[in-house]
N, C-alpha and C positions, 0 to 999 in steps of 0.2 A: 698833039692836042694838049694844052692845058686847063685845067678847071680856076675857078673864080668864086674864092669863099669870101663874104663878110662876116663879120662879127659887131651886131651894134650892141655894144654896153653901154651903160649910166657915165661912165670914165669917157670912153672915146670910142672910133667905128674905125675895126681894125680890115683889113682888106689881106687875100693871101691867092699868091698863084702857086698850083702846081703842077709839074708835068702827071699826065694822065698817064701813061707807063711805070715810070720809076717810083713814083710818092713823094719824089726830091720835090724842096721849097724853089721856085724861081725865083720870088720877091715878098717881099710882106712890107705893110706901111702901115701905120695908125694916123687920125689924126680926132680932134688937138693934141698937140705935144702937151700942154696942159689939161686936164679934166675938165670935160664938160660942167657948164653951170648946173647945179642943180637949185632949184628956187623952193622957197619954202618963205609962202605968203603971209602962213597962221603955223603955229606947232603944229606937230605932226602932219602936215605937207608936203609932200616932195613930187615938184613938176621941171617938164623936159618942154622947150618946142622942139617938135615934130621937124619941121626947118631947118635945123642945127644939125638932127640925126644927117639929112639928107644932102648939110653942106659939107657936111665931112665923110662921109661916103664918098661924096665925088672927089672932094682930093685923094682921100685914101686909093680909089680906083685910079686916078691919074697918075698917081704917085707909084705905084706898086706895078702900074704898063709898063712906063721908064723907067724903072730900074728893071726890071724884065730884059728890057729890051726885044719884048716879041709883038708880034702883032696880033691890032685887034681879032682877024680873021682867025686864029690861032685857038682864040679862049670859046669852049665847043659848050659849056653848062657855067650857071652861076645858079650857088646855096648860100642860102643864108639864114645867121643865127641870131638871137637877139634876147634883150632882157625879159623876162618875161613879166607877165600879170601886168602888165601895162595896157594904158586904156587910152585910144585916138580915136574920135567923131570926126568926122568929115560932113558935109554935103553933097548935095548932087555931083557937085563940079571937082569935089574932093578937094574942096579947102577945109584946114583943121579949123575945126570951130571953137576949140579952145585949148589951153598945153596939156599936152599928155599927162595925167596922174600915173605915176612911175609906182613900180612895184615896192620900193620903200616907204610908200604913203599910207597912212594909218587910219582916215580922215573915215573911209566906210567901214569903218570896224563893227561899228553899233547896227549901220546898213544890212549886215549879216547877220547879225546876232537876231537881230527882228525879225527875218526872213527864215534862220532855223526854228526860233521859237514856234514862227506862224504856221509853218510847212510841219512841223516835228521830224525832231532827230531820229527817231524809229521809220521815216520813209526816205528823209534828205541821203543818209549816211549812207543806208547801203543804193543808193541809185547815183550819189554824187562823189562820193568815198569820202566828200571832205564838207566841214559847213563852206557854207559862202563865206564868211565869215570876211577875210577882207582884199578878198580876190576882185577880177575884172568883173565879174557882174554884180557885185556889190558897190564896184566904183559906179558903173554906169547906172546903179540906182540911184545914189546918191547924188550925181547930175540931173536927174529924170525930178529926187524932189527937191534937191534946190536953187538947182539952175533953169526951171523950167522952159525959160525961154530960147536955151541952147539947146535945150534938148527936142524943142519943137522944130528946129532945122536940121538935127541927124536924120541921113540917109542911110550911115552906115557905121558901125562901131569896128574899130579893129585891133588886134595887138600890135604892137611896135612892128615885128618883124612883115606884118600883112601893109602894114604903112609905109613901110620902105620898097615892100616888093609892088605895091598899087604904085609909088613913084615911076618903078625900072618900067610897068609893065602897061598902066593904066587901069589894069584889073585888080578888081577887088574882090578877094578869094582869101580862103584860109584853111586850116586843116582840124583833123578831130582832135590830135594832137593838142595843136593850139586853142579850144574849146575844151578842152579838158583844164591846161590850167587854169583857165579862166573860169571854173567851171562851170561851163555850158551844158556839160555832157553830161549826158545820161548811161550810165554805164551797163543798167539793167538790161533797158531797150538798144543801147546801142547807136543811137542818133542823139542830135542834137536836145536840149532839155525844155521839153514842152512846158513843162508843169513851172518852172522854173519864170520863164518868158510870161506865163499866165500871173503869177505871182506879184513879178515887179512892173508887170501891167506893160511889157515889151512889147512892139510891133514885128513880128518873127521876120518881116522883109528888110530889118536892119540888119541883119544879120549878113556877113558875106557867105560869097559861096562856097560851099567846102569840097574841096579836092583832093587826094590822095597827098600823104607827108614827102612822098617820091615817087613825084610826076613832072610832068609839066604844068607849072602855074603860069603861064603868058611866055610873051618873049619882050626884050627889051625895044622899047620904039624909038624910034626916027628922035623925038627931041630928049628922051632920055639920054639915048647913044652918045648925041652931041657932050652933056653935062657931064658925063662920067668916062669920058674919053675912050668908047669901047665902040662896037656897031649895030647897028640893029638888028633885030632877030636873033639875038642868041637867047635860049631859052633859060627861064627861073624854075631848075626843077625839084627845089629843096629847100625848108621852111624848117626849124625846130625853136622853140624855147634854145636857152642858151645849157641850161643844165643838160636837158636830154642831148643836147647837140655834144654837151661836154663828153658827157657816158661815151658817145658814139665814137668823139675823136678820139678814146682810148681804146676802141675798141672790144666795149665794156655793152654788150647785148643781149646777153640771154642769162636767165636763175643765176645766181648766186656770185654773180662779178659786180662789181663796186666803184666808183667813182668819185672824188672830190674835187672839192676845188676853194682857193681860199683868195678870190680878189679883192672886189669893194666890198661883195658879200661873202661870205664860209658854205660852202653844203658840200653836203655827203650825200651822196644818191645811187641806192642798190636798185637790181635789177630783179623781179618776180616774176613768176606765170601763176599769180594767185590773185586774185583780187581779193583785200585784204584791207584795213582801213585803221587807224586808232580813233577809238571813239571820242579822244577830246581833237583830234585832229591839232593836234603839236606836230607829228611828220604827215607829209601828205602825198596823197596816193595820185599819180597822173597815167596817161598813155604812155608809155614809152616808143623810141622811133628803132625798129628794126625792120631792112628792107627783104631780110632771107627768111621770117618767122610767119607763116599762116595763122598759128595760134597768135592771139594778143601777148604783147609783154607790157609790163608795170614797172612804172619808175618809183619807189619810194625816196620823197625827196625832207632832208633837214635844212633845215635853212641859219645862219644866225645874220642878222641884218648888215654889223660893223664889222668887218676882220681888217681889211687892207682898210677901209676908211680908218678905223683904229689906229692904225699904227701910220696913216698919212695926218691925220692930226698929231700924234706922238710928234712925229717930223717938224709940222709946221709953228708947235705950239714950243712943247719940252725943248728942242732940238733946236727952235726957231729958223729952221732951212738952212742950216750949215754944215750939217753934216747927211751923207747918203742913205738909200737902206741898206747896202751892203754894211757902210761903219755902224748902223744902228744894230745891224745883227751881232756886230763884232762886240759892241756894247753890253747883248744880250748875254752874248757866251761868257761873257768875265762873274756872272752872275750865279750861285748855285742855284741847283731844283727847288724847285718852290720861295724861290725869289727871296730867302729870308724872312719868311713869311707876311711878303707884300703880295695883296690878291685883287686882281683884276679879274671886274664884272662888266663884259665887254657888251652892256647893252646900251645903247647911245644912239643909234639912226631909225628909231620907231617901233611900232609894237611888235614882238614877237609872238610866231607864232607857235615857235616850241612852247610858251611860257603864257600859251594860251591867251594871246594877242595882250599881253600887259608888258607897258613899257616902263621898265625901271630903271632907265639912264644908264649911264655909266659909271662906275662905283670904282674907287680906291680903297681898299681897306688895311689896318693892318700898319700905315706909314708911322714909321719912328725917323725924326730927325736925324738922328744920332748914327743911323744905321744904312739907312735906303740912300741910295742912288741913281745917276742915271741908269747904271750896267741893272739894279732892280727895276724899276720904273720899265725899262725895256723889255724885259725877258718877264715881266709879270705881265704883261700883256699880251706878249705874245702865247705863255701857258694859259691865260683866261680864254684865250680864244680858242686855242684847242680843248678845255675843257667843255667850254659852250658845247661846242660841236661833241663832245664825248657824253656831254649831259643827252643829246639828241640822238645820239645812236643808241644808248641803251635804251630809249624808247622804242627807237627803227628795230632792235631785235626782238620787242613784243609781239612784230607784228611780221614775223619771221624772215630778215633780212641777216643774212652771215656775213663779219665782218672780221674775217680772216685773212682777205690780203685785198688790200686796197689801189688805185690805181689815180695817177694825178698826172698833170704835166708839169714839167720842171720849170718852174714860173710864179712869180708873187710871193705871198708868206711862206710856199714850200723852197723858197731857194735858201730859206735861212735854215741853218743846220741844227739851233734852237725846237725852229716850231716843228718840223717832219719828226728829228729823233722823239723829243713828245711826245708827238701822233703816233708813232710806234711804240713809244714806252706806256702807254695809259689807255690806250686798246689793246695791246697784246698781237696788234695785226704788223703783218708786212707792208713796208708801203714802197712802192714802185712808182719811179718817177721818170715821165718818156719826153720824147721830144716834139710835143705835137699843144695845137691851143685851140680854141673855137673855129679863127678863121680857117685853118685847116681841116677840122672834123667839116666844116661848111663846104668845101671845095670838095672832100672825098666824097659826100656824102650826093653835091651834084653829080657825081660819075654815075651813083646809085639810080638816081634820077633818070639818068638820061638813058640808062640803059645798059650804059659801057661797064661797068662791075658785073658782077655776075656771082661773085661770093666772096667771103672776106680776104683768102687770100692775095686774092686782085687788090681789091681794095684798100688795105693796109700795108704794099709791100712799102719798105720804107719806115715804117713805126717801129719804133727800137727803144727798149729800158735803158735809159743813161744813168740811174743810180737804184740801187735799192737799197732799202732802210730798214733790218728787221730789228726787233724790241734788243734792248741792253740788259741784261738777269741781272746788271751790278746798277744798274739806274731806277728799276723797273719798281722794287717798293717803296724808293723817296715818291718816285714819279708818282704812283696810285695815292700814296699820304697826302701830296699836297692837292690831290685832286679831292679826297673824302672833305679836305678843309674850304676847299674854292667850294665846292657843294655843300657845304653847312650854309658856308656863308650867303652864296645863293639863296638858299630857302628859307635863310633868317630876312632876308630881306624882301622878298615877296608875301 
């Protein structure tokens, strides 16, 4: 038997099989081999069609059968992961009624801000752990006032990953998980967020259905089967946000284990059994997906908006697409700690919300003619990103998240030997780096699903550390120096 993970990101929709015994990779495909368009109508903007997710899905799936070489009969569960806080309207018929507002979209920020004011933070925080601020249901307010007349033909609002699995499945279903980041959820009472729905004057029957994070959510039908080269009936039995799904494919599930990840976006996301919140809500508190835990577990998640977009503009722009990121890292490494003191403020793709939804572009500072280079220009972006991310954990430990030894897959900004040693040098953590990404944590995580797991050692045989990264004692006070100076400079600028 093998399982059938997706992975929809902003980039591309990555597809991955594994045997359900072993945890070995059959196949894995992404597509586009290019990056998804992302569109951006007015500043701060950023939209997806929903239709695009779903053409490339199907190649991905086609493409990942053949090289397989197994049959459709064969693949026993399909899970899937996706970007999160992303907002899809449909109608009756489940035609999207307009492009997806993608989680890098800034445009409801104000939408929240009016809805904490109106509610107060003394009831929102501890029932929602986060403001609305510019999550999914502050998108679909801000459809609600100024798209009125789109919004008078939703039937149903869903995240990315609920819009892909309504394609496989025709059902339209989602989970508390996925209401949470959105925040739907009420965390007091425990269901979905009445007072909330009342608020932005929602019709609680748009809402889909909610179903367990690992169950059965539908099975794939007759004309999906055709599209996506697989057969009908095989069940959808696993849904996460892309971060919590991340946590999962490392294995990263219960108090005090840790997670990163540095693609188009950066986060770091620890694991709680405390429900626990920062009051400006810079990290934010979600459900977490564990299938062995009765108790709840909590994701606290940091976000920074640009890491890998960062350094694929560096590419496209600096670089002008002539050279790889491998030679860009090699670029990096000719560069000392803290860049000659060139500082990279790596905020550029929309409001952040460590930085309490203010967006302050992206900053150079520091450049001498005479001095900077490519090999600086490079390796100062890539130390800005990890202090981003390190400006955002020492928030994450206010709110009691340990970050003594972290866990990532060996993939993206962590493949450059620049950004991980960093990350080691200026948290003081170990970082462990496996062989595992979305699409896979999506397929193990269908096993879950389906029943066939049973505890983690089933379920992660196969997951193995192919590098570890502990701090350098002869790196580690340049490393913290240039970090006090990237964080001056930060704060002088906001």
């Amino acid at each position: 038997m093998y399982f059938l993970g997706f992975d929809l990101g902003s980039s591309s929709v990555k597809a991955c099989l594994i045997h359900a015994d072993t945890g070995s990779v059959a196949a894995s495909a992404f597509y586009p081999e290019r990056e998804m368009t992302i569109a951006a109508p007015k500043p701060g903007f950023a939209e997806q069609q929903p239709a695009l997710w779903w053409e490339n899905a199907c190649l991905a799936s086609r493409a990942v059968m053949s090289k397989a070489g197994i049959s459709a009969e064969d693949v026993g569960a399909i899970g899937i992961s996706y970007q999160m806080h992303g907002l899809v309207v449909v109608d009756k018929d489940l035609n999207v009624l307009r492009p997806s507002i993608i989680w890098c979209d800034s445009r409801a920020v104000e939408v929240g801000n009016k809805a904490m004011e109106a509610l107060g933070e003394e009831y929102v925080l501890p029932h929602l752990l986060n403001s609305p601020g510019n999550f999914t249901a502050s998108k679909l307010g801000w459809v609600k006032e100024n798209e009125p007349d789109v919004y008078a033909k939703v039937d149903k609002f869903m995240l990315p990953g609920d819009y892909l699995a309504a394609r496989m499945t025709g059902e339209v279903v989602t989970t508390p998980s996925g209401l949470s980041e959105g925040i739907f959820w009420d965390f007091v009472n425990e269901r979905p967020a009445d007072f909330l729905f009342s608020h932005f004057g929602f019709d609680p029957g748009i809402m889909a259905t909610v179903l367990p994070t690992f169950a059965e959510q539908g099975k794939v039908s007759a004309s999906a089967a055709v599209e996506l080269g697989l057969r009908a009936g095989i069940p959808v039995t696993y849904r996460a946000g892309d971060q919590p799904n991340n946590a999962f494919s490392l294995n990263v599930l219960e108090p005090g284990e840790v997670a990163a990840t540095a693609g188009t976006s950066g986060v770091v996301y620890g694991v709680s059994d405390q429900i626990k919140f920062d009051p400006k809500s810079r990290v934010n508190t979600f459900l977490h997906v564990n299938p062995l835990s009765a108790a709840a577990r909590y994701g606290v998640l940091l976000c920074v908006n640009g890491t890998g977009s960062l350094n694929g503009w560096l590419r496209n722009s600096l670089f002008q697409g002539k050279v790889s990121y491998p030679e860009m890292n090699d670029f990096a490494a000719q560069a000392p700690v803290g860049s000659d003191g060139l500082i990279c403020l790596p905020f550029g793709n929309g409001a952040e919300r460590m930085l309490e939804n203010q967006d302050p572009g992206n900053t150079f500072k520091g450049l001498q003619f005479s001095r900077h280079g490519l090999s600086h220009w490079t390796r100062a972006a890539q130390e800005g990103i990890v202090f981003a991310l390190y400006y955002g954990m020492e928030i994450m430990e206010t709110v009691g998240v340990s970050l003594k030894n972290i866990r990532a897959g060996e993939a993206n900004m962590f493949l450059s030997p620049v950004f991980r040693e960093t990350f080691a040098n200026v948290s003081g953590a170990t970082v462990e780096l496996y062989n595992t990404d979305g699409a896979q944590g999506a397929a193990r995580a269908a096993g879950f699903g389906l029943g066939y797991y049973k505890n983690r050692d089933e379920a992660f045989v196969g997951l193995s550390a192919l590098r570890t990264v502990e701090p350098d004692n002869s790196l580690k006070e340049a490393t913290r120096e240039a970090y006090q100076n990237w964080k001056q400079a930060l704060e002088k600028t906001l």
